[in-house]
LUMSE-412812 format. One record per atom (N, C-alpha, C, O, CB): residue in one letter; atom name; x, y negated, z. Coordinates in steps of 0.001 Angstrom, whole numbers. Each point is the difference from the previous one (the first is absolute). Glycine has a CB too. Example, Ala and Ser with C-alpha at 12.3 -4.5 7.8 and 13.67 -1.06 7.14 Angstrom:
# residues 2
SITE r  a      c1      c2      c3
SITE A  N   13190    5690    7800
SITE A CA    -890   -1190       0
SITE A  C     900   -1200       0
SITE A  O    1036      19     665
SITE A CB   -2928    1154     581
SITE S  N    1542   -2223   -1966
SITE S CA     820   -1190      60
SITE S  C    -770   -1090     730
SITE S  O     509   -1108     169
SITE S CB     675    1736   -2314
This chain:
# residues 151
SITE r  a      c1      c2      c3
SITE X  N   29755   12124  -19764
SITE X CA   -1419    -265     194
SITE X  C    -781     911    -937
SITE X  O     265      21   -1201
SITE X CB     173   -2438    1880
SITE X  N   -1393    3166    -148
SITE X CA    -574     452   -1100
SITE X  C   -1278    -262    -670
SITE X  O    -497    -984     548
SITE X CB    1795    2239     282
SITE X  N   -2065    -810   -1784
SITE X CA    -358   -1136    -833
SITE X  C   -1211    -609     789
SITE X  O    -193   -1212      87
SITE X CB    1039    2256   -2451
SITE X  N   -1710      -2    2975
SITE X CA   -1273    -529     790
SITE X  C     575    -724    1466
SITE X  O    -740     -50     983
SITE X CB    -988    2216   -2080
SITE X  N    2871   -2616    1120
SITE X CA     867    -480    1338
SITE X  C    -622   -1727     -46
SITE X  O     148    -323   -1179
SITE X CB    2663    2250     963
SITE X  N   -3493   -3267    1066
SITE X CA     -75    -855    -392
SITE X  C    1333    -682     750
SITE X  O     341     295    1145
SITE X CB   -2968      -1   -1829
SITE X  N    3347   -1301    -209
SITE X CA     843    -522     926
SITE X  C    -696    -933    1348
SITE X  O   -1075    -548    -246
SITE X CB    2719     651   -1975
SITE X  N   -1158    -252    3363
SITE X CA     218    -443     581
SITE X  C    -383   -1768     -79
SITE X  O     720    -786    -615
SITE X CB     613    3138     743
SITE X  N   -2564   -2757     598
SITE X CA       7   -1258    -346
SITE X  C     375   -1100     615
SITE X  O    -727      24     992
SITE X CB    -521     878   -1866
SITE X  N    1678   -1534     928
SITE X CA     603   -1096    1086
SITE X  C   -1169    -818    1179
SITE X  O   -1045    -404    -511
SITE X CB    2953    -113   -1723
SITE X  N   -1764     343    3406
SITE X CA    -637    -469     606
SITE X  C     -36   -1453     154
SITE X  O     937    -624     498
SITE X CB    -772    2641     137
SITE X  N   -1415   -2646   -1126
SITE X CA      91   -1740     371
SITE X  C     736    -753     933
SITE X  O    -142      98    1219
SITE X CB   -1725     184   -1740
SITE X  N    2724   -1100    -103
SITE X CA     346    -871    1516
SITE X  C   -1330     -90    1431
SITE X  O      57     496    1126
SITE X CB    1541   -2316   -3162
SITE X  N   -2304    1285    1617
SITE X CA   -1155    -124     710
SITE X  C    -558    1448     612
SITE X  O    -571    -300    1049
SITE X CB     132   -1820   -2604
SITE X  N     382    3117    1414
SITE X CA    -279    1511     400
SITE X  C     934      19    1195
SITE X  O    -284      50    1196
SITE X CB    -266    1191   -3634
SITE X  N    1794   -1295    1805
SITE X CA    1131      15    1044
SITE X  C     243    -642     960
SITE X  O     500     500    1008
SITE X CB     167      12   -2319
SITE X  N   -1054   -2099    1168
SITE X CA    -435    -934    1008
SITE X  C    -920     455    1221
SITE X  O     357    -122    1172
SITE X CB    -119   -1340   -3097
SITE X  N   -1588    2056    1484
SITE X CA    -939     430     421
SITE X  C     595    1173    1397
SITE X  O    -228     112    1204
SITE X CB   -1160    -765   -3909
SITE X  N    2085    1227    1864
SITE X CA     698     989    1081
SITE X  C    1179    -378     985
SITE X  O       9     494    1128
SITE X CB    -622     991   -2865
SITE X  N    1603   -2353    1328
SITE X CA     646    -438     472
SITE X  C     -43   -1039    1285
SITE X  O     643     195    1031
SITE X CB    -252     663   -3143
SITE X  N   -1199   -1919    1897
SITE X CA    -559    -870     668
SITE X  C   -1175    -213     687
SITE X  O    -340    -738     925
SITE X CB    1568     339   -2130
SITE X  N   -1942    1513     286
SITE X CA   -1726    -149     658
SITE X  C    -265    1865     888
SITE X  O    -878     166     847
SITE X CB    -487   -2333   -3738
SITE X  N    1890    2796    2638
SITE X CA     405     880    1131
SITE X  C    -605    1111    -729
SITE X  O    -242     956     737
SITE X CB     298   -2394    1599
SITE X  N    -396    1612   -3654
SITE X CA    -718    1195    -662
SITE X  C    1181    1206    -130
SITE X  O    1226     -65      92
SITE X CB   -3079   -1625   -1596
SITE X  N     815    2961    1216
SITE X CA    1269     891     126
SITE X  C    -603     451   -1351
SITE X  O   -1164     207    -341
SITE X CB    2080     559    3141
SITE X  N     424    -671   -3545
SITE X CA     135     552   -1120
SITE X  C     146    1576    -182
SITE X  O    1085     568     125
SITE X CB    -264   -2764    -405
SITE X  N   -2038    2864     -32
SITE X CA    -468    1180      47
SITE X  C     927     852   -1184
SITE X  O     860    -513    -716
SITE X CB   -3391    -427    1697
SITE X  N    2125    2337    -980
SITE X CA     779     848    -239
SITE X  C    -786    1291     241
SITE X  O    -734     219     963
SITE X CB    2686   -1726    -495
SITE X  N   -1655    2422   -1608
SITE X CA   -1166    1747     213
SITE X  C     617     320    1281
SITE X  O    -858     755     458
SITE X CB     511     692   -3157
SITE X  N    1478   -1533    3793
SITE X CA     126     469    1153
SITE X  C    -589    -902    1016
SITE X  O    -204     342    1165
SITE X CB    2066     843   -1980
SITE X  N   -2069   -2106     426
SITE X CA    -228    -693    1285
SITE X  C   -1858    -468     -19
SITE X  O    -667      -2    1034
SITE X CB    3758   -1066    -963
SITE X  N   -3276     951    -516
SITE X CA   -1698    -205    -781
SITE X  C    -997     630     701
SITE X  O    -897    -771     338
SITE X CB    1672     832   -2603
SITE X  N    -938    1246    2644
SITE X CA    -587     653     685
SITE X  C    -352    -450    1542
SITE X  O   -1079     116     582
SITE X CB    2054    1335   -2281
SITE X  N     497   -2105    2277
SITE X CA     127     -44    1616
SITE X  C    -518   -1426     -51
SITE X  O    -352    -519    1059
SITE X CB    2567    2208    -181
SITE X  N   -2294   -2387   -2047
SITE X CA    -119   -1290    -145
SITE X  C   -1470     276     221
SITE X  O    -408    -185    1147
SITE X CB    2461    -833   -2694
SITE X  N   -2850    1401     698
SITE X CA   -1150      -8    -274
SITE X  C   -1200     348    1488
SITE X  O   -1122    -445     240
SITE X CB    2365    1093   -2928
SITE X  N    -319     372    3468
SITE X CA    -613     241     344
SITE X  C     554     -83    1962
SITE X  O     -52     809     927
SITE X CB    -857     267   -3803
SITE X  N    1357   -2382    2742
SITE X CA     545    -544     896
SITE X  C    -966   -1219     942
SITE X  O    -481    -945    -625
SITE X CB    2616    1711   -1010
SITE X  N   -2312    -678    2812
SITE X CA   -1436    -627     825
SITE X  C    -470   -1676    -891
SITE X  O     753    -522    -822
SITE X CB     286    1776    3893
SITE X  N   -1700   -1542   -2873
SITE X CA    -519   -1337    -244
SITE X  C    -382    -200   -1629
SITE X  O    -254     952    -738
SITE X CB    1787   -1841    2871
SITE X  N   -1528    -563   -2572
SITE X CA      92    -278    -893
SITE X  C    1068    -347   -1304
SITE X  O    1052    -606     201
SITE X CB   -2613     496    1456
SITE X  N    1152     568   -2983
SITE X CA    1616    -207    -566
SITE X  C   -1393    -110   -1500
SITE X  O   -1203     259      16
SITE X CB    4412    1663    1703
SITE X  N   -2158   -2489   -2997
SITE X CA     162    -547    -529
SITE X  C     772     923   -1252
SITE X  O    1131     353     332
SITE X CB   -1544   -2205    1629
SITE X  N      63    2218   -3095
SITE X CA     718    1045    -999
SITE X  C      29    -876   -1594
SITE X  O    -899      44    -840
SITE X CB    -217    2550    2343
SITE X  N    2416   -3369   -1603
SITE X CA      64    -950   -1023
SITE X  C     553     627    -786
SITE X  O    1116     440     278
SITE X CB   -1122   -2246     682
SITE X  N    -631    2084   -2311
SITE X CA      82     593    -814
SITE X  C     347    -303   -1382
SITE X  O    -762    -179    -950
SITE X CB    -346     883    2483
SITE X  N    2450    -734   -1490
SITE X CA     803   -1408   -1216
SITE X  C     710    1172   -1474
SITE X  O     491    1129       0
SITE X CB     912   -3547    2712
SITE X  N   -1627    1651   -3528
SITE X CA    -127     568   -1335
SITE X  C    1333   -1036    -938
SITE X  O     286   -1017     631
SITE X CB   -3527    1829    -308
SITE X  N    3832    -692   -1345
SITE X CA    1010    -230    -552
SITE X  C    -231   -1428    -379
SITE X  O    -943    -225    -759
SITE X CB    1463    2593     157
SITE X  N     197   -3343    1019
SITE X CA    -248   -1296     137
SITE X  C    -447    -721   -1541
SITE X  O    -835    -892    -150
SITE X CB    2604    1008    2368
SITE X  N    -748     720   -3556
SITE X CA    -153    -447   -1242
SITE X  C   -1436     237    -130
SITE X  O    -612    -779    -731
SITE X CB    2943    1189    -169
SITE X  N   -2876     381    1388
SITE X CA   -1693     397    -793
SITE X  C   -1082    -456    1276
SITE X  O   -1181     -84    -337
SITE X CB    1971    2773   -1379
SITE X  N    -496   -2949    2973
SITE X CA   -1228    -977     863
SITE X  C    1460    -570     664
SITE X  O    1038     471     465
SITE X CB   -4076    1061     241
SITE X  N    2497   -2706    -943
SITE X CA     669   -1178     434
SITE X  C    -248    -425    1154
SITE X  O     660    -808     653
SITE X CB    -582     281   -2521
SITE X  N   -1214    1159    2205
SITE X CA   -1060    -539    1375
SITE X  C     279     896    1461
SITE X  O    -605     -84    1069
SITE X CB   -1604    -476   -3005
SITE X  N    3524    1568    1497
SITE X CA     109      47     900
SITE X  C    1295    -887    1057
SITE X  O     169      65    1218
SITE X CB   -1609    1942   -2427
SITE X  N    2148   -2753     221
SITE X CA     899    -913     836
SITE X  C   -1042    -996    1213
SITE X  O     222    -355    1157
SITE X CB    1733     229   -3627
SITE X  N   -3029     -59    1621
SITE X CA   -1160    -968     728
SITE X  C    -291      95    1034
SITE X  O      17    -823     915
SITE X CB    -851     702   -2323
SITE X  N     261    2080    1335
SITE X CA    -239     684    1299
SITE X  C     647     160    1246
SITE X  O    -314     171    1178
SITE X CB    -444     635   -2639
SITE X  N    2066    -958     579
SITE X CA    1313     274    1194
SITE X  C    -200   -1151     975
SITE X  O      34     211    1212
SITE X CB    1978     833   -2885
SITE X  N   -2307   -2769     958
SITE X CA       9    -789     527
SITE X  C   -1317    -155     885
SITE X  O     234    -303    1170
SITE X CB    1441    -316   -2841
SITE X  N   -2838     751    1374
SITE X CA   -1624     226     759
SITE X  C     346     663    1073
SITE X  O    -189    -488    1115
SITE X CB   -1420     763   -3011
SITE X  N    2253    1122    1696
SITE X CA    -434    1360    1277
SITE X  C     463    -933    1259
SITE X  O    -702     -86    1008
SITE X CB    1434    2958   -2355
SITE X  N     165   -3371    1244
SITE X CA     576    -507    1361
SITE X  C   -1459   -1510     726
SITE X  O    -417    -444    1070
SITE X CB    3977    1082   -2352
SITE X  N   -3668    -738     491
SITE X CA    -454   -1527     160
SITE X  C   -2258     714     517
SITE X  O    -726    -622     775
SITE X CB    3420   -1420   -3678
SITE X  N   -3125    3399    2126
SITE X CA    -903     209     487
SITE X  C    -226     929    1484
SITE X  O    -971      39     756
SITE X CB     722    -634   -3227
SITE X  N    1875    1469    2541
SITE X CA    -129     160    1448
SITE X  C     340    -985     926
SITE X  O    -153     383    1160
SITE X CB     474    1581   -1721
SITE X  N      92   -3114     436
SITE X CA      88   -1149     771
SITE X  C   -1528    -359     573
SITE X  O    -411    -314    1117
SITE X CB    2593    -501   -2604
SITE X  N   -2943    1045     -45
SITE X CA   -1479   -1114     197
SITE X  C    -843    1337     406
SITE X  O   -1177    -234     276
SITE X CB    1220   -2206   -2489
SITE X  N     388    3868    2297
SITE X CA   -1274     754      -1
SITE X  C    -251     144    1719
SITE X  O     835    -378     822
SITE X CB    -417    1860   -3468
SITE X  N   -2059    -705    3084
SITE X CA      72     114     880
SITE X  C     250    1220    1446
SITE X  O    -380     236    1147
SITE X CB    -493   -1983   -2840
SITE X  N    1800    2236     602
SITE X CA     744    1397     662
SITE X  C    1218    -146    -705
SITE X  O    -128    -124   -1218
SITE X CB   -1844    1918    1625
SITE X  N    3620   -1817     248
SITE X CA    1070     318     312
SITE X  C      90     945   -1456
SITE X  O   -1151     151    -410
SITE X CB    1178    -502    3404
SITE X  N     981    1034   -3904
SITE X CA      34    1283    -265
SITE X  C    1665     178   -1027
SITE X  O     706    -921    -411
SITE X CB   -3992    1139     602
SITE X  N    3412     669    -289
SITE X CA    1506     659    -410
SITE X  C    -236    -253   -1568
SITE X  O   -1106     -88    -534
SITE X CB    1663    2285    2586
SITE X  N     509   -2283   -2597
SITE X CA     199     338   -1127
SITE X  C     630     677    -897
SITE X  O    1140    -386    -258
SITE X CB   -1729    -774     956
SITE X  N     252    1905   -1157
SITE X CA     875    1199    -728
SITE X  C     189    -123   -1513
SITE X  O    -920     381    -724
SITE X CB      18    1181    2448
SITE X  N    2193   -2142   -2345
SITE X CA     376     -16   -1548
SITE X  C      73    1152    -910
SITE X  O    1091     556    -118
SITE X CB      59   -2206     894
SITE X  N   -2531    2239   -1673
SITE X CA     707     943    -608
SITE X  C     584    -485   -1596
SITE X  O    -614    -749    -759
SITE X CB    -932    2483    2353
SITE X  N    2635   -1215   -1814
SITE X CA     867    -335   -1314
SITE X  C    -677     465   -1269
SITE X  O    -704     959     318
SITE X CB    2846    -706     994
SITE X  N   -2216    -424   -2213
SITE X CA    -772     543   -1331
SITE X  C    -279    1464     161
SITE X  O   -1002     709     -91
SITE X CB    2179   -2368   -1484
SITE X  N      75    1840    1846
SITE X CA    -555    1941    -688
SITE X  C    -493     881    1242
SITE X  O     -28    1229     -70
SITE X CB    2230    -885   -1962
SITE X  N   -2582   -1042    3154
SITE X CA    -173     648    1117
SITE X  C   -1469    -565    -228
SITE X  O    -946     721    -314
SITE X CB    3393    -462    1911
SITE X  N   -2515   -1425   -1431
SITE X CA   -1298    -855    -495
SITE X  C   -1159    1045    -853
SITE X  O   -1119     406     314
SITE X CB    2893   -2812    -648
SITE X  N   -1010    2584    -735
SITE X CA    -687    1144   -1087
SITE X  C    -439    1119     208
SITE X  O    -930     654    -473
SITE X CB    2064   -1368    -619
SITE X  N     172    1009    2398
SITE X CA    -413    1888     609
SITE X  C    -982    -557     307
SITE X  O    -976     245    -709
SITE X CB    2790    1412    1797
SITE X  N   -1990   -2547     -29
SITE X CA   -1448     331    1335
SITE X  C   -1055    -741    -761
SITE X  O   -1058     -24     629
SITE X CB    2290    -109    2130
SITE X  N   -1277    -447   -3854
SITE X CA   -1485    -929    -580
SITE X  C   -1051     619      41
SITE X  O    -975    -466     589
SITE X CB    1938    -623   -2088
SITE X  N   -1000    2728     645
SITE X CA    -917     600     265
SITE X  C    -757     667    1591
SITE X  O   -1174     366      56
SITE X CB    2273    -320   -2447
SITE X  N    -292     -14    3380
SITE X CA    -311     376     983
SITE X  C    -853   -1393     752
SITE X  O   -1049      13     643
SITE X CB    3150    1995    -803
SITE X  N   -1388   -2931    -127
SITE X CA    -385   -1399     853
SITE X  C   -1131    -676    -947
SITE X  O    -352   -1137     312
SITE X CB    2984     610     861
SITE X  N   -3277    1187   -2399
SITE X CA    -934    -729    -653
SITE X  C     497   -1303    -428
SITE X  O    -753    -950     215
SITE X CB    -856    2122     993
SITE X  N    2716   -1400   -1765
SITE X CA     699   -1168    -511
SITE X  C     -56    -142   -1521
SITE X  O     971     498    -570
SITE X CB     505    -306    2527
SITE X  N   -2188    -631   -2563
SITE X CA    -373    -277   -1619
SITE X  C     562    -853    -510
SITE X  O     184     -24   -1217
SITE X CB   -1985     539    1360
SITE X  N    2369   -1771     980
SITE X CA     577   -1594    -951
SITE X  C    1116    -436     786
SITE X  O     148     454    1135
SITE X CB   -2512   -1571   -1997
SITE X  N    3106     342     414
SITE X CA    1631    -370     817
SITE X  C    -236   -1311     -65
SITE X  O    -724    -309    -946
SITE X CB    2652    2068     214
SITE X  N   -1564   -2646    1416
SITE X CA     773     956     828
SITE X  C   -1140       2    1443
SITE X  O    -612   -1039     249
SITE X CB    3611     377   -1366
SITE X  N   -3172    1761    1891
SITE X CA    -738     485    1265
SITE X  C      36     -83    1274
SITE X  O    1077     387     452
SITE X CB   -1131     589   -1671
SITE X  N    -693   -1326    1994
SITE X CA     630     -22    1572
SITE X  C   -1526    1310     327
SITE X  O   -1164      54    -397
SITE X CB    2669   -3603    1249
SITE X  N    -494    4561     214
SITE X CA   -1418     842     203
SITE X  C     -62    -227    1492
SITE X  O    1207    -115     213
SITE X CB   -1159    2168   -2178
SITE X  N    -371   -2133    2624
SITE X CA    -456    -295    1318
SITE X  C    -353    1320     611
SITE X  O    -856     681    -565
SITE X CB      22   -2992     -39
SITE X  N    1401    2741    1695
SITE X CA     -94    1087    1011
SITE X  C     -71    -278    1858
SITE X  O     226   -1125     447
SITE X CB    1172    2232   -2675
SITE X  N   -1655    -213    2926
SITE X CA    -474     153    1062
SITE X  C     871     907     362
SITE X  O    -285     999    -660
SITE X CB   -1855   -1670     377
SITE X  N    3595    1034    1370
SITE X CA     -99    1726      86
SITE X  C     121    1121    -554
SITE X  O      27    1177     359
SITE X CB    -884   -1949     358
SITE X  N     968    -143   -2224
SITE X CA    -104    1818    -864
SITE X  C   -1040    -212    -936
SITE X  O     107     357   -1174
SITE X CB     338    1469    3240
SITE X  N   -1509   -2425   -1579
SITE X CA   -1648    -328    -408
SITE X  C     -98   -1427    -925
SITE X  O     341   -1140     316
SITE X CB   -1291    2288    2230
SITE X  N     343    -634   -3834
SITE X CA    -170   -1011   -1039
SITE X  C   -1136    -823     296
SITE X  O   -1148     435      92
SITE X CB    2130     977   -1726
SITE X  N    -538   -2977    1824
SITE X CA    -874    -808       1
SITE X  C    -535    -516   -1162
SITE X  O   -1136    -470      58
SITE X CB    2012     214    1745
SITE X  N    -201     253   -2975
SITE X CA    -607    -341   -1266
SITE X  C    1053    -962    -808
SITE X  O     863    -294     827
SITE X CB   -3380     519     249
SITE X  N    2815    -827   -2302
SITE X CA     428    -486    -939
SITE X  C     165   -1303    -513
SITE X  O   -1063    -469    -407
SITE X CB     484    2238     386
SITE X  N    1630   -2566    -105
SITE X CA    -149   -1280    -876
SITE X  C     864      41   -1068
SITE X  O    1206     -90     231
SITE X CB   -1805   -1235    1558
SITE X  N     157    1457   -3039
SITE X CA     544     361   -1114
SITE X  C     208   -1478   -1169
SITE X  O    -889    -511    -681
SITE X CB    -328    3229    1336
SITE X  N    2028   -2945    -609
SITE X CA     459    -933   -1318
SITE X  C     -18   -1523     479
SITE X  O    -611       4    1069
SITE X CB    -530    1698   -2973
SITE X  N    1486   -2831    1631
SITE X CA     817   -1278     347
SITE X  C   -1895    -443     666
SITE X  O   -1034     361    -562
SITE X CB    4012   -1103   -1890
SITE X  N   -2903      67    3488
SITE X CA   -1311    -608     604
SITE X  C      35   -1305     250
SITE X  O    1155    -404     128
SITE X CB   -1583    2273     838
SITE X  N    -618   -2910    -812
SITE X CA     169   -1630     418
SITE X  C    -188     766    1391
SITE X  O    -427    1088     385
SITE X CB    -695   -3376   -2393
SITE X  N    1793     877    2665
SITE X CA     707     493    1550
SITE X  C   -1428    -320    1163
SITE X  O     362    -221    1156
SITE X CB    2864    -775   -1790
SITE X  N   -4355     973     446
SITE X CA    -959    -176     885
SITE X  C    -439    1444    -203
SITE X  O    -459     632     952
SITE X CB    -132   -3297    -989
SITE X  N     736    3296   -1372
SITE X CA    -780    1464    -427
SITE X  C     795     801     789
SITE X  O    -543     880     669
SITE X CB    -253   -1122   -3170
SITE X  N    3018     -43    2569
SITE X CA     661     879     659
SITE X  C    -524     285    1073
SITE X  O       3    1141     462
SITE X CB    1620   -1695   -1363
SITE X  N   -2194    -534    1502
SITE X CA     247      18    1628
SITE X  C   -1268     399     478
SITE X  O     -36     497    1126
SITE X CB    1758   -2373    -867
SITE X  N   -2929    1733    -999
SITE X CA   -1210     624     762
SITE X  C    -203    1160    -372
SITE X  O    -397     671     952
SITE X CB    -628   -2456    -689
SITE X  N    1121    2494   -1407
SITE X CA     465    1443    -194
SITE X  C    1151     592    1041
SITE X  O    -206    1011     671
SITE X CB    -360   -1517   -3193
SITE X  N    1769    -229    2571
SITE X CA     378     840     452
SITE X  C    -400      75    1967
SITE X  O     121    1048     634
SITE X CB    1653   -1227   -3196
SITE X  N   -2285   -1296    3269
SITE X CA    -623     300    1112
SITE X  C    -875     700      88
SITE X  O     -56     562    1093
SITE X CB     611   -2006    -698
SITE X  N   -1861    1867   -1576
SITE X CA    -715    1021     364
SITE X  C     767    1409    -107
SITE X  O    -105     711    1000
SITE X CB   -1846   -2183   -1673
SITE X  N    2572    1886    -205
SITE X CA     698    1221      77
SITE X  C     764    -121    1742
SITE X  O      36    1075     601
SITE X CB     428    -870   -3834
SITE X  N    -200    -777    3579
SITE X CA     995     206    1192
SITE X  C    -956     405    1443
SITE X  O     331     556    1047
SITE X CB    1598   -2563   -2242
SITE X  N   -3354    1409     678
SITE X CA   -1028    -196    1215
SITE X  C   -1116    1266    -185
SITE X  O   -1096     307     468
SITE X CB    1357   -3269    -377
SITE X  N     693    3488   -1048
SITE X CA   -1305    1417   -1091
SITE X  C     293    1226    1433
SITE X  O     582    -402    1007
SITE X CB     188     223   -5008
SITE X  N   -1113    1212    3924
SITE X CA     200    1278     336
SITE X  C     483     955   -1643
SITE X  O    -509      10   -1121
SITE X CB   -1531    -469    3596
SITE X  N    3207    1144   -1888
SITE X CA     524    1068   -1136
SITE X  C    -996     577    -512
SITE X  O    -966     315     696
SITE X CB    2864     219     243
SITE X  N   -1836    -278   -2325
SITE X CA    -957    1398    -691
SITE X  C     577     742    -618
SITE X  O    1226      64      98
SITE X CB   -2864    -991    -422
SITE X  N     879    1787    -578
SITE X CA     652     725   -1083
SITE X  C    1040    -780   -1091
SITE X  O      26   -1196    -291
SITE X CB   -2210    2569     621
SITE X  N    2935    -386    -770
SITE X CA     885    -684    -980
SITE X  C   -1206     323   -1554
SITE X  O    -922     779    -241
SITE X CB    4087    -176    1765
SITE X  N   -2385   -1826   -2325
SITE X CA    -902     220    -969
SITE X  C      40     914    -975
SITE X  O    1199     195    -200
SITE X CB   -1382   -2014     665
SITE X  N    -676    2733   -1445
SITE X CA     886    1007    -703
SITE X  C    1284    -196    -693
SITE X  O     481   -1133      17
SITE X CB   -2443    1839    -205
SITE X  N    2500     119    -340
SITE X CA     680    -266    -660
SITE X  C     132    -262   -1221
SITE X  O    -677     664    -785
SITE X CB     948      23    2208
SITE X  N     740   -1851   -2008
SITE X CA    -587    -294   -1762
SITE X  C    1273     664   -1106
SITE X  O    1166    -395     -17
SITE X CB   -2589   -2480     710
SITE X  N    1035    3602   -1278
SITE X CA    1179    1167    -461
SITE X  C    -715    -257   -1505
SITE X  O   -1110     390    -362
SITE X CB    1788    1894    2728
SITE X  N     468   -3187   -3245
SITE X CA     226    -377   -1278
SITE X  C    -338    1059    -878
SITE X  O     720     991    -126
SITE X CB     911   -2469     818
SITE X  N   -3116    1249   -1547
SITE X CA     285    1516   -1007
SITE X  C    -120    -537   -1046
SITE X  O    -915    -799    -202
SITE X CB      23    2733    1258
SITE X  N    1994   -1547   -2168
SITE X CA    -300      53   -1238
SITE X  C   -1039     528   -1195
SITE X  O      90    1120    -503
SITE X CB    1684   -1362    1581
SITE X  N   -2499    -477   -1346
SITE X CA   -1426     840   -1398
SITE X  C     932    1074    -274
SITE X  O    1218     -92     155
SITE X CB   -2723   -2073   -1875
SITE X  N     711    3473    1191
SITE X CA     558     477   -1438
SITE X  C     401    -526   -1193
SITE X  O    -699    -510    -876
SITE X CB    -373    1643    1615
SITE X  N    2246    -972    -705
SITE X CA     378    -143   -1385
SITE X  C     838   -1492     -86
SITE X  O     546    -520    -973
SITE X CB   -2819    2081      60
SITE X  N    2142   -2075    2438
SITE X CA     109   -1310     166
SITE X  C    1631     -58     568
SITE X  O     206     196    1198
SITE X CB   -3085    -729    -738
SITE X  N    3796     306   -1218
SITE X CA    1340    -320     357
SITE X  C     -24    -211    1210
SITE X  O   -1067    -504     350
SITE X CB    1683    -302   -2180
SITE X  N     559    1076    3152
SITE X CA     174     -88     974
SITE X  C     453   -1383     157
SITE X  O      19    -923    -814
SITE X CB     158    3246    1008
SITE X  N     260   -2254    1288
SITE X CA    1211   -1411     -63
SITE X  C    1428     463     546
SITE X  O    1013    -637     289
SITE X CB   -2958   -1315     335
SITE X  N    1551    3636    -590
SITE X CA    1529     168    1034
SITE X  C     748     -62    -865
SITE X  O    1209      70     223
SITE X CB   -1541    1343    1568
């Protein structure tokens, strides 16, 4: 391993559940693209290392239960931490754990960090009932001068 290498983090029982049983596909830099930009509606769960947000075992358990209650059908796509990390900046993702909501290819917009379940569900029915827009810029971490990094 070398030194900037992160190990490998284990995936939640509950993540795995999610995929296993609730029909999500556990994403990957090859497969992500066709995902994304595959007809209808889908769903980009964006799960982070269980020791440091806890909230995303939670999520694992919600996602299923708000496409049940929402009022459009839609896919779900698992990305794993370090894939999570590649696309944050592209998908405007600031807090974990994330669900980004798409159209086609086309960003419908964001639900970022643990929600009470009336906030999940009408956020996420208006995102589903939205029309695509622009993606949001991008947020690219800068360090002050003089100001220690974190890499």
């Amino acid at each position: 391993m070398t030194p900037l290498a992160r190990p490998a983090i284990a995936e939640p029982p509950l993540v795995t559940r999610l995929v296993e049983q609730e029909g999500a596909v556990r994403l990957d830099e090859e497969g992500f693209e066709a995902f994304v930009a595959s007809p209808g509606e889908a769903v980009l769960f964006f799960t982070a290392d269980p020791a440091r947000f806890r909230e995303v075992a939670d999520l694992a358990v919600i996602l299923p239960e708000i496409r049940a209650a929402a009022v459009r059908t839609f896919r779900i796509g698992v990305l794993p931490p370090a894939l999570a990390d590649a696309k944050a900046a592209t998908w405007g993702v600031r807090r974990w754990p994330a669900l980004v909501f798409l159209r086609a290819g086309g960003w419908l917009g964001n639900i970022e960090a643990l929600r009470d379940w009336s906030e999940y569900l009408s956020l996420a029915n208006a995102l589903l009932a939205a029309e695509t827009r622009p993606l949001p810029p991008k947020v690219i971490p800068v360090a002050a001068a003089g100001t220690p990094s974190c890499a």
